[in-house]
C-alpha positions in Angstrom: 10.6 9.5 -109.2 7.0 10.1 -108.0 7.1 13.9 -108.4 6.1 13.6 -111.8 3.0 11.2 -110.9 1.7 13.6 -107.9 1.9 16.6 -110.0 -0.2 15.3 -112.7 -2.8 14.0 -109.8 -3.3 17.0 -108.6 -3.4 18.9 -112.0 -6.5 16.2 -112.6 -8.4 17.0 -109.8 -8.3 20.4 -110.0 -9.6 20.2 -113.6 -12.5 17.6 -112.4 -13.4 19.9 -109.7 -12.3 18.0 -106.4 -10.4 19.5 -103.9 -8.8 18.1 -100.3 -11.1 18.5 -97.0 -10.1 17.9 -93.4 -12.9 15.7 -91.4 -14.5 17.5 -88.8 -13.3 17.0 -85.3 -15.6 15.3 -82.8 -15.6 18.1 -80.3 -16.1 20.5 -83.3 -19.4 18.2 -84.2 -20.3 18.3 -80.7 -20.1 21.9 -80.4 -22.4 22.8 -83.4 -24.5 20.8 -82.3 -24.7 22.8 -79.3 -25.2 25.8 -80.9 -28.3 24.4 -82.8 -30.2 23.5 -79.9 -29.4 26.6 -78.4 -30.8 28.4 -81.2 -34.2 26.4 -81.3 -34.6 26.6 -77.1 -37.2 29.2 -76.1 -36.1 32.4 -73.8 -37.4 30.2 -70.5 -35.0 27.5 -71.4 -32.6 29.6 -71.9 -32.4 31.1 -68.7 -32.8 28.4 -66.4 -29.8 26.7 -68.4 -28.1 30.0 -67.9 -29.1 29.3 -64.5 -27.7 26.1 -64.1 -24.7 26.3 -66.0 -23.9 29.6 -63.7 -24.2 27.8 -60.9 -21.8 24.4 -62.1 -19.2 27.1 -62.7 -19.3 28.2 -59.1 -19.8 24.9 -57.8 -16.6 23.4 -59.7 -14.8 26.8 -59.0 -15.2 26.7 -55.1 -14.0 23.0 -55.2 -11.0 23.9 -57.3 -10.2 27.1 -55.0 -11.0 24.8 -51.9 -8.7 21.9 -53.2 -5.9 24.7 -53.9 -6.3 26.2 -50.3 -5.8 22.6 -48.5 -2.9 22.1 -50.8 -1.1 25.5 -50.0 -2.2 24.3 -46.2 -0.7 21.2 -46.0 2.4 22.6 -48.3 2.4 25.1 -45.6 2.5 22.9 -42.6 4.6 20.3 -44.2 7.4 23.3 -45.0 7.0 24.2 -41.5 7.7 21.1 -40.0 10.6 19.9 -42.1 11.6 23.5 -41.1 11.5 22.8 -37.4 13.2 19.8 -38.2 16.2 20.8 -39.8 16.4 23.3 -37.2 16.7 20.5 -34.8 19.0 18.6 -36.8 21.3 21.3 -37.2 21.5 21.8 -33.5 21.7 18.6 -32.5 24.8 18.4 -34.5 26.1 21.3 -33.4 26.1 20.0 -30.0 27.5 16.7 -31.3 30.2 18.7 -32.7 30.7 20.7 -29.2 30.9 17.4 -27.4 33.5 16.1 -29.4 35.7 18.7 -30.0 35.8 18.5 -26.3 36.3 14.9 -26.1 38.7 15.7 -28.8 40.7 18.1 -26.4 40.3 15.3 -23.3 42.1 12.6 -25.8 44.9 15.1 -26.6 45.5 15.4 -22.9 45.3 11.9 -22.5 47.8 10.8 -25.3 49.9 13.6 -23.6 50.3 12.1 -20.3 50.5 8.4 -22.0 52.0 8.0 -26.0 51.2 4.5 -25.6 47.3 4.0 -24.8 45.2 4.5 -28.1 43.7 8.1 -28.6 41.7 9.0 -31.9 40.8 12.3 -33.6 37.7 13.0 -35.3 37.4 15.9 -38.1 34.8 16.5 -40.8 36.0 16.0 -43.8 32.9 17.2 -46.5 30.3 14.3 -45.7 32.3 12.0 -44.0 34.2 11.6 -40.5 37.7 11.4 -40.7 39.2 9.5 -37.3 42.7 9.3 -36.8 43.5 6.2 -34.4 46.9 4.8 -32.8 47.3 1.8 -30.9 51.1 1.6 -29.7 53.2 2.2 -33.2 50.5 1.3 -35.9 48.4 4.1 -37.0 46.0 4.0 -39.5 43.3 6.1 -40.9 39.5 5.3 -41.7 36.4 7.1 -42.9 33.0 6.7 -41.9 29.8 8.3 -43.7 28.8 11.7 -41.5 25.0 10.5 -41.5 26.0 7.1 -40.0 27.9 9.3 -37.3 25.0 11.0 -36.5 22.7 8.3 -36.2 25.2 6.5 -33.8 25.7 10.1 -32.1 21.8 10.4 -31.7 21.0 6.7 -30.3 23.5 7.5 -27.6 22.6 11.1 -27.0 18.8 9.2 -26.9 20.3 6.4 -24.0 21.2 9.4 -22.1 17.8 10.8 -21.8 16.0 7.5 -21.4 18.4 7.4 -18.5 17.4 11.0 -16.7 13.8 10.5 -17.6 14.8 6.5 -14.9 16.1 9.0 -12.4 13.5 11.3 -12.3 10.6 8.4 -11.8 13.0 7.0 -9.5 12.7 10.5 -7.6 9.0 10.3 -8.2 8.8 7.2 -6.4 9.5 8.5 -3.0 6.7 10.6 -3.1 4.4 8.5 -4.8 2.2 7.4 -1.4 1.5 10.8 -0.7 0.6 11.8 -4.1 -1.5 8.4 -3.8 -3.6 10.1 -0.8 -4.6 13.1 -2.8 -5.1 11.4 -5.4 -7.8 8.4 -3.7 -9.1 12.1 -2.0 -9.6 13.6 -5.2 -10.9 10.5 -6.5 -13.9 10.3 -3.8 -14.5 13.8 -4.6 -15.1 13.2 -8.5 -17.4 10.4 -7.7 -19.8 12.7 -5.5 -19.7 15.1 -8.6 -20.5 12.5 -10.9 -23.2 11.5 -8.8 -24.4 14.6 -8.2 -24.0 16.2 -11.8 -26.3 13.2 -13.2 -28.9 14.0 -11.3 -29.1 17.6 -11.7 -31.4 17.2 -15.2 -34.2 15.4 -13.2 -34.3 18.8 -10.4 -34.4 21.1 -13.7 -38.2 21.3 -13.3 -38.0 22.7 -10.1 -37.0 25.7 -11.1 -34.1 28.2 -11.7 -33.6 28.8 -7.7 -33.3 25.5 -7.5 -30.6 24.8 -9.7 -28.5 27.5 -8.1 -29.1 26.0 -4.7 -28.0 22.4 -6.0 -25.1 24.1 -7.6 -24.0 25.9 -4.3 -24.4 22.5 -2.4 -22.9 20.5 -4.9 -19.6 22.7 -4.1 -20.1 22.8 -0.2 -19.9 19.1 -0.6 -17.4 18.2 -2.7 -15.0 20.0 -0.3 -16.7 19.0 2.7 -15.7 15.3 1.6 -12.4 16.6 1.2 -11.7 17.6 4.4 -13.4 15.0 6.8 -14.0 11.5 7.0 -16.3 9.7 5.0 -18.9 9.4 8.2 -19.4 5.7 8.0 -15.7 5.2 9.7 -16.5 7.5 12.2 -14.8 6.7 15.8 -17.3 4.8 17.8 -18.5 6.3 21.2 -19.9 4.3 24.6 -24.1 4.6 24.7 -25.7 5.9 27.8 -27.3 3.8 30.6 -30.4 4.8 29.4 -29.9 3.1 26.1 -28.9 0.0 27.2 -31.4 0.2 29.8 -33.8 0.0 26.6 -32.5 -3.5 25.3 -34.7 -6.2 26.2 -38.0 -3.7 25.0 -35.6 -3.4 21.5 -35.1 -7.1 21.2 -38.8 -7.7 21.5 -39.9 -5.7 18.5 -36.9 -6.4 16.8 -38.2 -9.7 16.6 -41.5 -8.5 15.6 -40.1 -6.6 12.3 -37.7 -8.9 11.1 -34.6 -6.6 13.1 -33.3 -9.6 15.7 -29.6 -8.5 13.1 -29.9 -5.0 13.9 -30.4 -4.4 17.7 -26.8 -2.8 18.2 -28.0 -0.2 15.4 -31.3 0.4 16.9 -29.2 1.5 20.2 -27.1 3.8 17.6 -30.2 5.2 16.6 -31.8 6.0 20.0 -28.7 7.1 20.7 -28.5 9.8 18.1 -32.6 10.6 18.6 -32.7 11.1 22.1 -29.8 9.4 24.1 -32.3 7.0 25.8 -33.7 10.1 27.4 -37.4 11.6 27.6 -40.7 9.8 26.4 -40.1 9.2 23.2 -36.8 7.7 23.1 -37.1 7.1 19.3 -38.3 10.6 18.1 -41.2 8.4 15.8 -44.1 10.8 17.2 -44.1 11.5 13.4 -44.1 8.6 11.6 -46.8 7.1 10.0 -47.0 4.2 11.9 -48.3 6.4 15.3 -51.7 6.3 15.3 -52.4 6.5 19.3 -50.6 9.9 19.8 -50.6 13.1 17.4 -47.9 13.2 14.8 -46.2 15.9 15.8 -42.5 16.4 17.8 -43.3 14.5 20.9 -46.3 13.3 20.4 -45.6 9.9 22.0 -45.6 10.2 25.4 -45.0 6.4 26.0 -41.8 5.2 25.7 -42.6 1.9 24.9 -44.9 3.0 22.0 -41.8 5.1 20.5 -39.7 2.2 20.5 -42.2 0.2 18.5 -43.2 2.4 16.4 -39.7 3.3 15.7 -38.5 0.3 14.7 -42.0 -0.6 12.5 -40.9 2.8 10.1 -36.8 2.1 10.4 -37.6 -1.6 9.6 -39.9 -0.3 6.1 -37.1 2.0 5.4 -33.9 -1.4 5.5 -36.8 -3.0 3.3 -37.3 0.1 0.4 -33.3 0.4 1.1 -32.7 -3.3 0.5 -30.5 -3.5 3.2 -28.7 -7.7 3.0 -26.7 -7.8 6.7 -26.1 -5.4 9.5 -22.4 -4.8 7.9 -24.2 -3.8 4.3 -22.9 0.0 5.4 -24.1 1.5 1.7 -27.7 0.6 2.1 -28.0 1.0 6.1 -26.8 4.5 5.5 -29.4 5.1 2.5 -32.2 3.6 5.2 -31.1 5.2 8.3 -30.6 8.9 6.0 -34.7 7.8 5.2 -35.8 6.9 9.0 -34.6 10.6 9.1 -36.0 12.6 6.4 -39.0 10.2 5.2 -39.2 7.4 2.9 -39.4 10.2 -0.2 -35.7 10.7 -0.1 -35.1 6.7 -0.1 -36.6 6.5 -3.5 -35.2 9.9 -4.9 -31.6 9.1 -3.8 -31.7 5.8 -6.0 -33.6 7.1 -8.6 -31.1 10.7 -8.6 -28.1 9.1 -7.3 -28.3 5.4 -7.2 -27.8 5.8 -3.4 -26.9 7.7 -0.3 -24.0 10.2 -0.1 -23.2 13.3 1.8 -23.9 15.7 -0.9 -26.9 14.2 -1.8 -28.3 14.3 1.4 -27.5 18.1 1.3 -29.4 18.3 -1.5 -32.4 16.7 -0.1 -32.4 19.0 2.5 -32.0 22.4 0.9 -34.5 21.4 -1.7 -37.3 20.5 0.9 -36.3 23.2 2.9 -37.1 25.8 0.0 -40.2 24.0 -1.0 -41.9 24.3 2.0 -40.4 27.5 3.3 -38.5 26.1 6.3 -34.9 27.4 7.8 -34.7 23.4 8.7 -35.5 20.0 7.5 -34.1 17.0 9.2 -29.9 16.6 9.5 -28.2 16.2 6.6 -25.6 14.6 8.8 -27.6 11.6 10.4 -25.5 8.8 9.0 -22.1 9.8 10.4 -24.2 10.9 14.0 -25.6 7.3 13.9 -22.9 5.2 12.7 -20.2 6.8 15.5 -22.6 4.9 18.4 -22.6 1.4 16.1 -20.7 -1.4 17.8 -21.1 -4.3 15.7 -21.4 -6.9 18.7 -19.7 -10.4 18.6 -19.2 -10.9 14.9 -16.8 -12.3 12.2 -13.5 -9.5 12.3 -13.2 -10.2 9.1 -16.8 -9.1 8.0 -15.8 -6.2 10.8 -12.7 -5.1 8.7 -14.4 -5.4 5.4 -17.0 -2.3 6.8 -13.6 -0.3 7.0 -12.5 -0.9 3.6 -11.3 2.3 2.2 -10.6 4.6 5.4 -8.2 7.3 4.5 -5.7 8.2 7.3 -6.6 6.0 10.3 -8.2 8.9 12.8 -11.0 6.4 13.8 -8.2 3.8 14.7 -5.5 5.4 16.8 -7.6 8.1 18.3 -10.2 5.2 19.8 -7.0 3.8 20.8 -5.7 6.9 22.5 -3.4 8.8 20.1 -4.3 12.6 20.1 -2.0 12.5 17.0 -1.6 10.4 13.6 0.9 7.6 14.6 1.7 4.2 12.3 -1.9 3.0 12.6 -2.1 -1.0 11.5 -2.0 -2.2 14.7 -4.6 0.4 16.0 -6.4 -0.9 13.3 -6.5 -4.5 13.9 -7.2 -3.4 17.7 -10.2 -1.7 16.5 -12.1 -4.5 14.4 -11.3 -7.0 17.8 -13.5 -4.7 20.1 -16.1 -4.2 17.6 -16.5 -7.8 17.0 -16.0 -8.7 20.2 -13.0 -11.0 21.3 -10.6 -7.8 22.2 -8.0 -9.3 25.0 -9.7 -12.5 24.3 -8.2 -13.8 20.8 -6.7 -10.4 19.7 -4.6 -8.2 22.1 -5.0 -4.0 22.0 -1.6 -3.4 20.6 -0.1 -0.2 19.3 3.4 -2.1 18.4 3.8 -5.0 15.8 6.6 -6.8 18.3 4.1 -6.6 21.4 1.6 -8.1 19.5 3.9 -11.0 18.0 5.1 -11.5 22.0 1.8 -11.3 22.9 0.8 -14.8 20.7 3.9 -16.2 21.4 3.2 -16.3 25.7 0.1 -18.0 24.6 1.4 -20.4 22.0 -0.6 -19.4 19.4 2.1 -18.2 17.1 3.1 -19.5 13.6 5.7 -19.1 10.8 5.2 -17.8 7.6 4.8 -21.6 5.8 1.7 -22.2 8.1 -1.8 -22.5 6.1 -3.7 -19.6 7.8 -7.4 -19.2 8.4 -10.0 -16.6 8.1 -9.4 -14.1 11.0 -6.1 -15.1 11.8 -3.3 -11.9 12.0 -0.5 -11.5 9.4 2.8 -9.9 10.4 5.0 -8.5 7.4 8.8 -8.1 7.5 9.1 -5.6 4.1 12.7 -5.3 4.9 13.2 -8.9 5.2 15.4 -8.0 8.6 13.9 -9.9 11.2 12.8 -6.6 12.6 8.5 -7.2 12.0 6.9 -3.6 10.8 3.3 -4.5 10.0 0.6 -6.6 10.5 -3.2 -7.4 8.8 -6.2 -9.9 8.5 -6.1 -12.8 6.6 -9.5 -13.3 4.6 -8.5 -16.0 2.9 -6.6 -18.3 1.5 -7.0 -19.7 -2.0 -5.0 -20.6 -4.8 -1.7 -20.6 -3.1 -2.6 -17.3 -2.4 -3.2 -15.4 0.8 -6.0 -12.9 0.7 -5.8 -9.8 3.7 -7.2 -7.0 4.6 -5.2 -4.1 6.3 -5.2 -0.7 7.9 -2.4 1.6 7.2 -1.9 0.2 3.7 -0.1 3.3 1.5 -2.1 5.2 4.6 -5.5 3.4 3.9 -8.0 0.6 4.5 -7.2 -1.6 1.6 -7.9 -5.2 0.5 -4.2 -7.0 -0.7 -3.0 -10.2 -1.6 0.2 -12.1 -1.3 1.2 -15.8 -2.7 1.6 -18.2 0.4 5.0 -18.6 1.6 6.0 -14.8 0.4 9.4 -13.5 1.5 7.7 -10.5 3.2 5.3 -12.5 5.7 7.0 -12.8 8.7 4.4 -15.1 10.8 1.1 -15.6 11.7 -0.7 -15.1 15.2 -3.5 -18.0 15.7 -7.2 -16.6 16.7 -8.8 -19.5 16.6 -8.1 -22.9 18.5 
């Protein structure tokens, strides 16, 4: 009906001279409008919008190009990971399948040999199992969905290796105190290199022949602490007459310096410097404090001047050292390692090392030793010379024992006691820290064997079950096998907290600090020290 009408619209328009126009577009707008200010810009502008447009192109390309090659990456990786695991599923069920076609073939042999008991069959039937079961004369059938099966297949097949990876830390554990050993060996070794790798920025400035010397020591002495003892638990040897012939002149100027503590390691030292012999017992001819004699080796030639002077300069160094109590083993060796060298290695150690070690010592030594041009310079080795003639006198055992704290392998122990070889050393140990306190055969018996040393308390009447409150000092025997038969033995501390605190030798092979709650299964008794 409206044809008519349209026809005679468009008839009249064409007549009045109006015709149909599509709008222009937006972007079309936008585009000449472009191209008009491109037209009025002047050749500068259009090159440095050349320019710029050039380099959005390249910017937005290399983003697009970089985008595309993280995506074919990670497409890449992802492919080859669900790759690896299909490959894994497919041969895990594989094996599943191997295991129960042989399970399959047991059943059959079963049901064989006895129609009655129930047997089962398992087949895959497309993506389900189909199991076959019997129990006496009803049989029925029953599907399950195949990735249910493998789930169930794959928490069992995971039990299983859970299980070998409990027997193979089970086989671990027998060896695990050796392994401990190397490991606490190792362990001191890294701390040296530690120490000694901190400190190797501050020697820098002396020069590239340094740096190889330090590097050459720094390996000598890593290994060096591998294969000896740690020098401050050194075995302790007798002094010469001539030592202890020196003792009331030591006591006096002990006295004089603030050293009335340290008389026993005054001996050490005059042990180590000249054995008592000669007059200058304390080899301090060079020390700054001589100022009769010339400072030069022997310079003293009155023995009762070395002595004082001696213990003046070892008295400065305990003081730059810090040294708290004759049984404060980290800073006596840093001061004795001083009264050697000179007070300049007291400071550099603590500034280089924070302390005195073996290596560092080493160090000291080379390093002076190519500054000045000398084949020698002092002993790198003075500690562990000095500290084997250090008997502690009548002291606490317990602040005896604490010294020993982290003694590898005993040697100190049961060779004082005797033993050219290693034996089971926790009663050697104990024996040890009784003579070098003082009350050896007195409170503590020298005992190799835990049951002579229980026997030994009980003659005496000083022996104690396990729900005894012990005290500091007393001796704690152990019964690990919790068979009457006694197998090792320690130092109480102390006790706190329901809790008895002990130190003991022979601990996993080592000096170690352990605790126990009071009334434990494993202490067997106590021997009594103190009346």
């Amino acid at each position: 009906d409206y044809l008519p009408v349209l026809l005679l619209y468009m008839t009249t328009a064409s007549f009045c001279g109006y015709h149909y126009s599509k709008p222009i577009h937006i972007s079309e707008k936008a585009y000449i409008n472009k191209q008009q200010k491109k037209d009025d810009e002047n050749p500068t502008q259009r090159a440095v919008r050349q320019v710029t447009n050039n380099e959005k192109t390249t910017a937005k390309d290399s983003i697009f190009y970089g985008r595309q090659f993280v995506k074919k990456r990670r497409e890449k990786n992802r492919l080859k990971k669900e790759k690896s695991r299909i490959q894994l599923e497919t041969r895990d069920i594989g094996e599943i399948k191997t295991r129960f076609l042989l399970k399959e073939k047991r059943q059959k042999e079963f049901v064989n040999k006895n129609k009655s008991q129930m047997f089962s069959r398992t087949r895959f039937v497309g993506d389900r199992i189909k199991i076959k079961s019997s129990q006496s004369q009803n049989i029925h059938f029953r599907f399950i969905n195949k990735q249910d099966y493998q789930k169930n297949m794959k928490r069992l097949m995971l039990r299983k290796h859970i299980q070998k990876i409990k027997e193979v830390k089970t086989t671990a554990q027998t060896s695990k105190q050796t392994g401990n050993v190397v490991v606490r060996g190792f362990k001191g070794a890294l701390h040296v290199t530690k120490k000694v790798v901190t400190s190797v920025n501050n020697l820098v400035a002396a020069g590239s022949f340094l740096i190889l010397l330090v590097v050459l020591v720094l390996f000598m002495s890593v290994f060096s602490v591998l294969s000896s003892d740690s020098g401050i638990n050194s075995a302790t040897e007798p002094l010469s007459t001539e030592v202890i012939a020196y003792r009331s002149t030591i006591e006096k100027y002990a006295k004089d310096y603030d050293m009335e503590e340290y008389v026993y390691l005054i001996q050490a030292v005059m042990m180590q410097e000249s054995g008592g012999q000669g007059k200058d017992p304390m080899q301090s001819s060079e020390c700054p404090h001589n100022k009769k004699y010339p400072q030069k080796p022997n310079g003293i030639t009155d023995p009762d001047y070395s002595i004082q002077v001696g213990i003046h300069y070892l008295s400065d160094c305990f003081k730059e050292a810090k040294v708290e109590s004759p049984y404060d083993m980290e800073r006596i060796s840093l001061g004795l390692q001083g009264y050697n060298f000179g007070n300049g290695y007291i400071s550099w150690a603590v500034r280089n090392f924070s302390g005195y070690t073996k290596a560092n010592a080493r160090v000291f030594s080379d390093q002076k030793k190519a500054e000045l041009g000398w084949s020698t310079y002092g002993d790198p080795d003075y500690v562990p010379h000095v500290i084997r003639y250090y008997h502690f006198g009548n002291s606490d055992i317990v602040i005896v024992a604490k010294t020993q704290v982290g003694n590898i392998g005993g040697k100190p122990y049961w060779k004082w006691y005797g033993f050219n070889t290693r034996v089971e050393w926790c009663a050697c140990f104990v024996s040890w820290c009784a003579n070098e306190s003082g009350i050896l055969d007195i409170t503590i018996p020298k005992f190799a064997r835990v049951e002579d040393g229980i026997q030994w308390y009980k003659n005496k009447g000083q022996w104690k079950n396990k729900n005894y409150i012990p005290s500091s000092g007393d001796l704690i025997f152990f019964d690990w096998q919790k068979d009457g038969n006694p197998n090792h033995v320690g130092i109480v501390e102390r006790v706190e907290n329901n809790t008895v605190y002990t130190i003991e030798g022979n601990s996993s092979d080592e000096c170690r600090e352990r605790s126990y709650s009071f009334g434990s299964n494993v202490i067997f008794g106590y021997g009594i020290i103190k009346q």
